[in-house]
TORKOLDO-540305 format. One line per field, with one value per residue (C-alpha): x, y, z; chain; residue number from 0. Coordinates in steps of 0.02 Angstrom, whole numbers, m for minus. Layout:
TORKOLDO-540305
u <- c(X,...);
v <- c(Y,...);
w <- c(Z,...);
cadena <- c(A,...);
num <- c(NUM,...);
//
This chain:
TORKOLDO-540305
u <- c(m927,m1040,m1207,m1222,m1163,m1000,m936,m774,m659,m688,m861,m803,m673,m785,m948,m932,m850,m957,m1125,m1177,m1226,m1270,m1199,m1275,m1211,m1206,m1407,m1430,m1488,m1429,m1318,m1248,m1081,m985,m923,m805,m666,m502,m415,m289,m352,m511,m394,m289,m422,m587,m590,m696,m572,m402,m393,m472,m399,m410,m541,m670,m655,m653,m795,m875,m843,m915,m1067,m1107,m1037,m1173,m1294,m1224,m1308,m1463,m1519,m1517,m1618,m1764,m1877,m1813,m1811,m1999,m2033,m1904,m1973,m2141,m2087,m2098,m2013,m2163,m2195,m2050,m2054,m1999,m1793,m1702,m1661,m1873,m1869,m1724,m1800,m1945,m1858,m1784,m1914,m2023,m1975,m2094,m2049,m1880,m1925,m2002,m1878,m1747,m1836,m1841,m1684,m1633,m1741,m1611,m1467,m1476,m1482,m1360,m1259,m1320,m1181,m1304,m1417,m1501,m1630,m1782,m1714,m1694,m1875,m1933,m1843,m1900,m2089,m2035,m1978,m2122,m2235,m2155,m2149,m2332,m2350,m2251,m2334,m2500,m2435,m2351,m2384,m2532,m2425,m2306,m2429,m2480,m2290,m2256,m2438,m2415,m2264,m2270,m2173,m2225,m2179,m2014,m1964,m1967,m1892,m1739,m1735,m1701,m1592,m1476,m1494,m1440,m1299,m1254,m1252,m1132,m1014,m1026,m1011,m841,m787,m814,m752,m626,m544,m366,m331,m347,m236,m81,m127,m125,32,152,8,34,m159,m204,m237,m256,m470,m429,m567,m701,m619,m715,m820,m1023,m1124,m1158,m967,m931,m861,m997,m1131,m1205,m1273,m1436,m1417,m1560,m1548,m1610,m1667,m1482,m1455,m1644,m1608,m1428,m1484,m1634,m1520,m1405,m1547,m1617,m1459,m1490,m1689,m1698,m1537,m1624,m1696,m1588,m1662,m1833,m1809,m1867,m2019,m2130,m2135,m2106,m1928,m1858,m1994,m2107,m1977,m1974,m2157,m2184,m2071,m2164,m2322,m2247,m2196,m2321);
v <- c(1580,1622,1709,1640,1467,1360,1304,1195,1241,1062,1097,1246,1200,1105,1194,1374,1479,1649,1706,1825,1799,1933,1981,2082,2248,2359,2396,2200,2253,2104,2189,2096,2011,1960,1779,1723,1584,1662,1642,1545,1405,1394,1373,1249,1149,1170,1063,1183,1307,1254,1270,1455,1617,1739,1833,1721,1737,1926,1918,1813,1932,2069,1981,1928,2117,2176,2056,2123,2313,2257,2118,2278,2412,2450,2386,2216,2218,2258,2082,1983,2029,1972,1798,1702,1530,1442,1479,1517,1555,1448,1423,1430,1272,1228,1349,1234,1094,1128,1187,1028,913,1028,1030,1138,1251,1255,1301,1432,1496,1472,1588,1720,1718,1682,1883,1957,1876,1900,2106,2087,2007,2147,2260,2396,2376,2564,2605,2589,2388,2376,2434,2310,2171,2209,2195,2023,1990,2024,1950,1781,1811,1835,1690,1589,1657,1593,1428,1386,1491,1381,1231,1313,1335,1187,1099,1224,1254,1420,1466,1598,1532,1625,1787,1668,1688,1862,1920,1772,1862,2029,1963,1856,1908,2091,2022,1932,2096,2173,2028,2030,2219,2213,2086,2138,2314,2292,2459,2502,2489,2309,2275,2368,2302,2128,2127,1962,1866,1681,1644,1823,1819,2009,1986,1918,1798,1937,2091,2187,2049,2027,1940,1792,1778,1768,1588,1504,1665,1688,1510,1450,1312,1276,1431,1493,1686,1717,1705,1784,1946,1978,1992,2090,2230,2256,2272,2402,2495,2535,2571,2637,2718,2762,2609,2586,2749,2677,2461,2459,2560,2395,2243,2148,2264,2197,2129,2278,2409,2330,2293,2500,2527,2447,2501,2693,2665,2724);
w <- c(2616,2490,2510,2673,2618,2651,2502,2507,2367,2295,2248,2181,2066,1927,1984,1974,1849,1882,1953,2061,2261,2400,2540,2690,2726,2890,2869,2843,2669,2549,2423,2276,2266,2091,2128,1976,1991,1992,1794,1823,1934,1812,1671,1749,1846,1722,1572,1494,1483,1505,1297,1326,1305,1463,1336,1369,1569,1550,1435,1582,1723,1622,1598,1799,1854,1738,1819,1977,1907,1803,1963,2083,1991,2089,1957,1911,2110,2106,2007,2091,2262,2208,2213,2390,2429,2437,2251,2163,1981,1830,1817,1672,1678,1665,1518,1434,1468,1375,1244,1237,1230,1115,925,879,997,933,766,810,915,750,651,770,798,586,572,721,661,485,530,605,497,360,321,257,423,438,573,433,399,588,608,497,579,770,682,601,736,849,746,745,955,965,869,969,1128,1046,1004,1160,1329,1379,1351,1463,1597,1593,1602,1755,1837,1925,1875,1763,1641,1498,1579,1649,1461,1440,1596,1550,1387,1452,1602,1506,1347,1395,1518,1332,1242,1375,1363,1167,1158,1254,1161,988,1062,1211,1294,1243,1403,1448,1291,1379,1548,1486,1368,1413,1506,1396,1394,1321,1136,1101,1067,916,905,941,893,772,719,716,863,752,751,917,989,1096,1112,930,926,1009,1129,1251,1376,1187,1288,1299,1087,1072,1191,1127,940,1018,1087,954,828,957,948,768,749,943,1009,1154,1181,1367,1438,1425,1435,1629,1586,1631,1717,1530,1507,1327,1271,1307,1251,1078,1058,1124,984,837,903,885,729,582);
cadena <- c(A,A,A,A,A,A,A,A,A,A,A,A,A,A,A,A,A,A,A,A,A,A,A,A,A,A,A,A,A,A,A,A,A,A,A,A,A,A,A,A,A,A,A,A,A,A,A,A,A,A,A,A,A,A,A,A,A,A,A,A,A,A,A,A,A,A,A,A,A,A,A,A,A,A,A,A,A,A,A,A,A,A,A,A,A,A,A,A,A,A,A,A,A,A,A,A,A,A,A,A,A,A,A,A,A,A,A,A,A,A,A,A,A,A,A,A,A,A,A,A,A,A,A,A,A,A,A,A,A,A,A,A,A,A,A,A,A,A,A,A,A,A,A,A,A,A,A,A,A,A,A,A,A,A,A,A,A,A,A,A,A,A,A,A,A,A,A,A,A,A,A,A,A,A,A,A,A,A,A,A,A,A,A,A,A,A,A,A,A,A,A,A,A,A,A,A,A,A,A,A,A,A,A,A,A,A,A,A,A,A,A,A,A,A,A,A,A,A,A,A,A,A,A,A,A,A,A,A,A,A,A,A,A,A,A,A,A,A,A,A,A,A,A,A,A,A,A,A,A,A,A,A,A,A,A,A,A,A,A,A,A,A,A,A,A,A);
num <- c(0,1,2,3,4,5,6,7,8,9,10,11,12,13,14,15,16,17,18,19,20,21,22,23,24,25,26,27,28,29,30,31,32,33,34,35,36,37,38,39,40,41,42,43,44,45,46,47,48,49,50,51,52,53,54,55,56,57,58,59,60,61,62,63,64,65,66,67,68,69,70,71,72,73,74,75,76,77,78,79,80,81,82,83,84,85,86,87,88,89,90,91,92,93,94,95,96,97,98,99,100,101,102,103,104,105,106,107,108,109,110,111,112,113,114,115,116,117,118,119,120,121,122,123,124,125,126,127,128,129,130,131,132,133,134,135,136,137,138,139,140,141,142,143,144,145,146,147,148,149,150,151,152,153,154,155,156,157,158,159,160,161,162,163,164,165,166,167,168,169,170,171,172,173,174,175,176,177,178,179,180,181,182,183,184,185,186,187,188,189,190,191,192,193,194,195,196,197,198,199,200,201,202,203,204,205,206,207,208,209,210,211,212,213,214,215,216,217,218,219,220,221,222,223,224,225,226,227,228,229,230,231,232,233,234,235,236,237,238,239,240,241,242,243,244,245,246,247,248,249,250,251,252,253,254,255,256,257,258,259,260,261,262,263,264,265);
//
């Protein structure tokens, strides 16, 4: 059973490697519940991962238990609960979709992402070149917003579909800059704990390397918001340190934290 729905393990096997479901405690409150496919049996039974390292399905946990903190504070609760069944928002698969079928819309999404990454990738980063980045960077967002947000309406009438691609950026592309943090920078600890386990490859494909580095999350596929809001954050990290204390200040959460940033800026 999960959230409230029978799922034989069949379905399971080639369908679900992680997400997050609820589950309803004593109060009847709906609390949230990490689901992830146990390592072994994905690695065995997935063909997606059975030439993976265990790195990639801790990477993967981290990323839905974080989903399972950042779905739950009261005000990303505040927008989700705004949504009833009878009109339910834009998915991320919509948002890909469009992506998809919309070349323009691509490129502009490429050279937003080209301004993030390449700071990234800039071994002399410093908070004034991040500055300047998250303003490149905004810039090319507005324009895109411009270009494209009544399209977007207009492929997904009452959807909110523009907004859709904000709040995706902050969701995933956040839950993406957890994963790729622990990655790039994995305890100590989980080294010792996981000495002699066959599959376990000491991080060495992520440790102590850049986001644009790491296998399968610094490229931009169509969920593009996950790539977009992972260079995002660790562009904040330099120009805003205290950019987490202040990202749920608004109902627009990345997006609105950088573009408060750049406006403060002289």
């Amino acid at each position: 059973m999960a959230s409230d729905k029978y799922l034989p393990y069949e379905q399971i096997k080639l369908g679900l490697v992680g997400t997050v479901g609820t589950h309803a405690g004593a109060s009847g409150e709906k609390l949230p519940v990490l689901i992830v496919q146990e390592w072994d049996a994905l690695h065995k039974n997935h063909p997606g991962f059975q030439n993976s390292y265990m790195e990639e399905w801790l990477g993967l946990f981290v990323h839905e238990a974080f989903h399972a903190r950042q779905m739950w504070h009261p005000q990303v609760k505040t927008i989700t609960e705004r949504w009833s069944a009878e009109k339910p928002p834009v998915t991320a698969d919509e948002l890909a979709s469009f992506y998809k079928r919309e070349e323009s819309f691509r490129t502009s999404i490429a050279r937003e992402v080209e301004v993030l990454r390449a700071a990234t990738e800039d071994p002399s980063l410093n908070a004034s070149k991040a500055r300047t980045a998250l303003a490149q960077w905004l810039k090319l967002y507005q324009q895109r917003e411009a270009a494209f947000s009544s399209a977007m309406e207009t492929a997904f009438p009452g959807k909110s579909a523009w907004f859709m691609d904000g709040f995706e950026t902050f969701l995933e592309g956040s839950a993406r800059y957890v994963e790729a943090r622990f990655l790039i920078s994995p305890p100590e600890r989980s080294l010792e704990l996981l000495e002699g386990e066959p599959t376990f490859h000491q991080f060495e494909q992520t440790k102590g390397k850049r986001p644009s580095q790491l296998p399968g999350l610094g490229n931009v596929g169509a969920r593009y918001f996950y790539a977009v809001g992972m260079y995002l954050c660790f562009v904040l990290d330099v120009a805003e340190p205290a950019w987490k204390s202040k990202v749920f200040d608004s109902d627009r959460l990345l997006i609105g934290e950088v573009a408060r940033f750049v406006a403060s800026q002289p």
